[in-house]
C-alpha positions in Angstrom: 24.5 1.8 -5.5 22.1 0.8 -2.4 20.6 -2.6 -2.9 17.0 -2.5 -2.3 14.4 -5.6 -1.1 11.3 -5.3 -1.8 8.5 -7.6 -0.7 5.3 -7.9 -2.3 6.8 -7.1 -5.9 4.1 -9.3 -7.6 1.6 -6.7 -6.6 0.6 -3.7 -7.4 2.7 -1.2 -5.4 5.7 -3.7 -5.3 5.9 -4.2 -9.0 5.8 -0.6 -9.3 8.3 0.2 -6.6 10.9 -2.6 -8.3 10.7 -0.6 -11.5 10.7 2.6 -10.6 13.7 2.3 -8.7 15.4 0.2 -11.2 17.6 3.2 -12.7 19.3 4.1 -9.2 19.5 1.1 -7.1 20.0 -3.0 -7.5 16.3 -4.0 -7.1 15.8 -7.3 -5.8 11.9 -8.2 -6.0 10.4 -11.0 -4.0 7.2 -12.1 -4.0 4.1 -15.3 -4.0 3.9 -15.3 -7.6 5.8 -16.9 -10.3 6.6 -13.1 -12.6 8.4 -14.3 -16.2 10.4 -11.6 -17.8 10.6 -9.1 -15.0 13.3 -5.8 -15.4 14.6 -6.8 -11.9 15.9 -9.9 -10.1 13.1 -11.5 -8.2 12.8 -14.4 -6.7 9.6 -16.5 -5.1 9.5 -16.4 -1.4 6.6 -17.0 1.1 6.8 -14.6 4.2 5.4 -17.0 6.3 8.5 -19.3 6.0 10.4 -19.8 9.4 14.0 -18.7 7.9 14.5 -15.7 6.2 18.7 -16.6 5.7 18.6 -17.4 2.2 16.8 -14.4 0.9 18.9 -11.9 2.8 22.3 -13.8 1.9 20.4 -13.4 -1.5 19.6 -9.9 -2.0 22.4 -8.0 0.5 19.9 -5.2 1.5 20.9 -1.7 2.8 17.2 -1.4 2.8 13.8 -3.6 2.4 10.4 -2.1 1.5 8.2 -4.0 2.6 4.8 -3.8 0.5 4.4 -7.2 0.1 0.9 -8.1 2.5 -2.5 -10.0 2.6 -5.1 -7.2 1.9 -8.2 -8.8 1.3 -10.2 -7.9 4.6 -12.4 -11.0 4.3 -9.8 -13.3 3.4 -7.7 -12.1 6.5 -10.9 -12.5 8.9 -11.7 -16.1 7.5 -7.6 -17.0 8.0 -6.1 -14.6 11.0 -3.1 -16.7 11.5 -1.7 -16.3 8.1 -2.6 -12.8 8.1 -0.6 -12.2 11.6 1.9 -14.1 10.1 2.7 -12.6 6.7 1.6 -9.3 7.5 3.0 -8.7 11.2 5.4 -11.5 12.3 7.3 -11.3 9.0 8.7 -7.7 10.0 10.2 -9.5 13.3 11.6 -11.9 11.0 13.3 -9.3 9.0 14.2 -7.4 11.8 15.8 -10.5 13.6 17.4 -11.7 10.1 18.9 -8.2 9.7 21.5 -6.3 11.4 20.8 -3.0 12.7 22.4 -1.0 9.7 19.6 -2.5 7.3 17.0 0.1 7.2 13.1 -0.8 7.2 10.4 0.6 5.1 7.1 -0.4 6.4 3.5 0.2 4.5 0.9 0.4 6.9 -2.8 1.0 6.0 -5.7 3.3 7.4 -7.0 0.6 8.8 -5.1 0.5 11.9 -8.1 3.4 12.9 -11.2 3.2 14.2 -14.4 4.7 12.5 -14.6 7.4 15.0 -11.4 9.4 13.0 -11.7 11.7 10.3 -8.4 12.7 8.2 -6.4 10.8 11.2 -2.9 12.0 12.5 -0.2 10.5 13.0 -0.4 10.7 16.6 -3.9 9.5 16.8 -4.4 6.3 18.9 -4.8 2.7 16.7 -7.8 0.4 17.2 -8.1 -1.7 14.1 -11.5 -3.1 13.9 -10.9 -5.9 11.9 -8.1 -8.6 11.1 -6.6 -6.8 8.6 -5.7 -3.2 10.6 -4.5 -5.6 13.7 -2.2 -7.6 11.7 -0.6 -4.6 10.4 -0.7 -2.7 13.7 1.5 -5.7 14.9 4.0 -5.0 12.4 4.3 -1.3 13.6 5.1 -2.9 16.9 7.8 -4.7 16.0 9.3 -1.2 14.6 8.3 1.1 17.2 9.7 -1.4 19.5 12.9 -2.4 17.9 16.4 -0.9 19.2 18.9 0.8 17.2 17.1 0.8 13.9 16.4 3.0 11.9 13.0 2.8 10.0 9.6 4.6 8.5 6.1 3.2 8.9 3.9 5.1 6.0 0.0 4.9 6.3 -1.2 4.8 2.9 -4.5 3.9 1.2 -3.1 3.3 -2.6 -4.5 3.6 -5.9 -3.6 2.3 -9.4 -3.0 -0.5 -11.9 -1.7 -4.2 -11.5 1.7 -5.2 -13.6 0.2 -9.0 -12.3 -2.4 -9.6 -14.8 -4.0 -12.2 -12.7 -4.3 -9.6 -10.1 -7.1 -7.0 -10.1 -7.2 -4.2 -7.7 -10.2 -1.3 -6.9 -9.3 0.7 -10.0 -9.4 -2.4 -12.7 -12.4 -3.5 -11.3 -14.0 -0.1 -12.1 -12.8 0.5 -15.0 -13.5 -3.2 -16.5 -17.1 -2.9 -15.0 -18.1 0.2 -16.8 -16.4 -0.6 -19.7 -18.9 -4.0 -20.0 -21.5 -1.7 -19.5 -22.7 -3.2 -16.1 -24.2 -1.8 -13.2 -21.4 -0.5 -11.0 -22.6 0.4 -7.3 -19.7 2.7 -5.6 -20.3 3.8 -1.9 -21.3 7.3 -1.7 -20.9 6.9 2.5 -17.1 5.9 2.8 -14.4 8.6 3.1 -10.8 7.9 1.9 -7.5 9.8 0.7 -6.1 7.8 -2.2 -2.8 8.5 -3.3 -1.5 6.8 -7.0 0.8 3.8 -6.2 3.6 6.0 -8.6 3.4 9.1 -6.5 3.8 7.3 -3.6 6.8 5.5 -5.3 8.2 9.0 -6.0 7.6 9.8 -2.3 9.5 7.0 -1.0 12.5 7.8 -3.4 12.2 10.8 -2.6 13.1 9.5 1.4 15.8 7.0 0.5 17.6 9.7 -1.7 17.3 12.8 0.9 18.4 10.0 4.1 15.4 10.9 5.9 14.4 7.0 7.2 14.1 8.5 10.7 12.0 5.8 13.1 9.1 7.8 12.4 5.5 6.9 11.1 4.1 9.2 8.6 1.2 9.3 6.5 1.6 10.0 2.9 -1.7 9.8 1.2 -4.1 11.9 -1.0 -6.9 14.4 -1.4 -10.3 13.3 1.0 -13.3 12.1 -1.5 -16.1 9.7 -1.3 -15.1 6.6 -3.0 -18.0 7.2 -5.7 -16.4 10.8 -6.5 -12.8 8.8 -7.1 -14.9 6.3 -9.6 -16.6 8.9 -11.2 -13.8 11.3 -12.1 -11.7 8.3 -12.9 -14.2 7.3 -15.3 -15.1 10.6 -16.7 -11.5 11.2 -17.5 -10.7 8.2 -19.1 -13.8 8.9 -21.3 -16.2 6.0 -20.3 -19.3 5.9 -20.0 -21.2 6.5 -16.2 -24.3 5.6 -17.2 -24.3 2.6 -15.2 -22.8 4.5 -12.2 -24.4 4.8 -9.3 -24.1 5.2 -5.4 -24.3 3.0 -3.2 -23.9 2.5 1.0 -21.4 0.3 2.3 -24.1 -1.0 5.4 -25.9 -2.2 2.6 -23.3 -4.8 2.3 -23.8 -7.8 4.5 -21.5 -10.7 5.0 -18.0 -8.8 4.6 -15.0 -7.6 6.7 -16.1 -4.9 8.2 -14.5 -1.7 7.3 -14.5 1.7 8.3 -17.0 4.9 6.8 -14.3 7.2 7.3 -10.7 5.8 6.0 -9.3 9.1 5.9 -5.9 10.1 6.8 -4.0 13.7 7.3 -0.8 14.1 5.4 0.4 17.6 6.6 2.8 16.6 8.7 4.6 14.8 5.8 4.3 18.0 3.8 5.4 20.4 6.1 8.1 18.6 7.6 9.5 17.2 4.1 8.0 20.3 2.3 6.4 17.9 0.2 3.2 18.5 -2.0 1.3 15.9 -2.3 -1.3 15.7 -5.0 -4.8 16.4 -5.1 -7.8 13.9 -6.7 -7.2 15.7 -10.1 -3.7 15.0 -10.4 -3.9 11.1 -8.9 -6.7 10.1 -11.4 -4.8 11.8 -14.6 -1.8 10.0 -13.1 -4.0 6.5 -13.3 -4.8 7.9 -16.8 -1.5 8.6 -17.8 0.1 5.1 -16.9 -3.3 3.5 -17.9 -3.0 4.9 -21.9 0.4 3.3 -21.7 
């Protein structure tokens, strides 16, 4: 049985990753948070330490996911070293703590593209236009760079539910917004291609299991919608109310990291190479439903 690192694994897609996998590999979870009575070993770890030694002698990996990033655009633009650091510098670390049979999952973002892309390919340029896409863009580096190891950077803009209850991502924050009956503004003017955090875990199984980490960057991501059509259909199937719903424009918004209209990426390379099918905004929001009922 493989053993498996996985950064981030107080977040959102980490936690869900260190489950998931739970029943076919030995899962060891690392992360910035304390997590109390976790299904899989974890241990607290900072990625911007200087020496990664004791969590590798720790967890043994054949191969480390690593999830585990700062996200929050603003927070990276107000504190770009510890962005570069945690989010960039920490995949040399691993690479340089590693030896070249340890393979490297890496998730990337959208971000790494400018505004002028729409449904962007894999063999687009990068230009990140804020702190966030370049600190992540740096970690690609390091892979498409590295020698002798075998790796996959997957572009992803994820959806779904926190197992951190101090954490709140994009979906909690609409749901818990229209549920207190507040006004919820959603911008009617950005494009994106969300893909559930548990389909993308079933995607990245899917890769371990078949062998197919192949040095290659590949985007795995959903259906193209306006973020205000992903609120509103979310909503609407979880039968709350919209009443308070409505659109919004992200230039209205002053005084935040700046961010792209169109965050859209194209995942038919993934398909057709893997023969994968990847779902649609239909099947992603009754996924959120599914696990949200839970």
């Amino acid at each position: 049985m493989k053993n498996i690192l996985i950064t981030g694994a107080s977040g959102m897609l980490g936690g869900t990753l260190s489950r998931s996998f739970l029943n076919e590999f030995n899962v060891f979870g690392t992360g910035n948070s304390v997590l109390k009575k976790v299904s899989f070993k974890y241990k607290d770890f900072d990625l911007s330490s200087s020496s990664y030694e004791e969590l590798i002698k720790w967890s043994n990996p054949d191969i480390i996911i690593l999830s585990g990033a700062i996200t929050n655009g603003n927070y990276c633009n107000d504190n770009p070293s510890e962005a570069f650091r945690v989010n960039g510098l920490s995949v040399q670390k691993f690479l340089k703590a590693t030896n070249k049979n340890v393979k490297i999952i890496y998730i990337s973002t959208d971000a790494v593209f400018p505004s002028s892309l729409n449904l962007a390919k894999e063999t687009d340029c990068v230009s990140p236009e804020n702190v966030y896409g370049k600190s992540k863009e740096l970690g690609e580096f390091f892979l498409n760079t590295s020698i002798s190891r075998r790796y996959t950077i997957i572009r992803t803009t994820i959806v779904g539910l926190n197992i951190n209850n101090r954490k709140l991502g994009f979906v909690e924050w609409i749901i818990n917004t229209a549920k207190n009956n507040q006004e919820l503004g959603l911008f009617s003017d950005v494009l994106f291609t969300p893909i559930s955090i548990w389909d993308l875990a079933t995607e990245i199984k899917f890769l371990i299991n078949s062998g197919n980490i192949n040095s290659e960057t590949l985007h795995i991501a959903g259906e193209l919608c306006t973020k205000y059509q992903f609120g509103k259909k979310l909503l609407q199937n979880l039968n709350i109310s919209i009443d308070k719903l409505a659109k919004s424009s992200i230039l209205s918004f002053s005084g935040r990291a700046k961010r792209c209209l169109d965050q859209s990426m194209d995942s038919s390379f993934y398909e057709q190479k893997y023969k994968r099918n990847l779902p649609n905004l239909n099947q992603t929001v009754n996924t959120i439903k599914k696990y949200y009922n839970e």
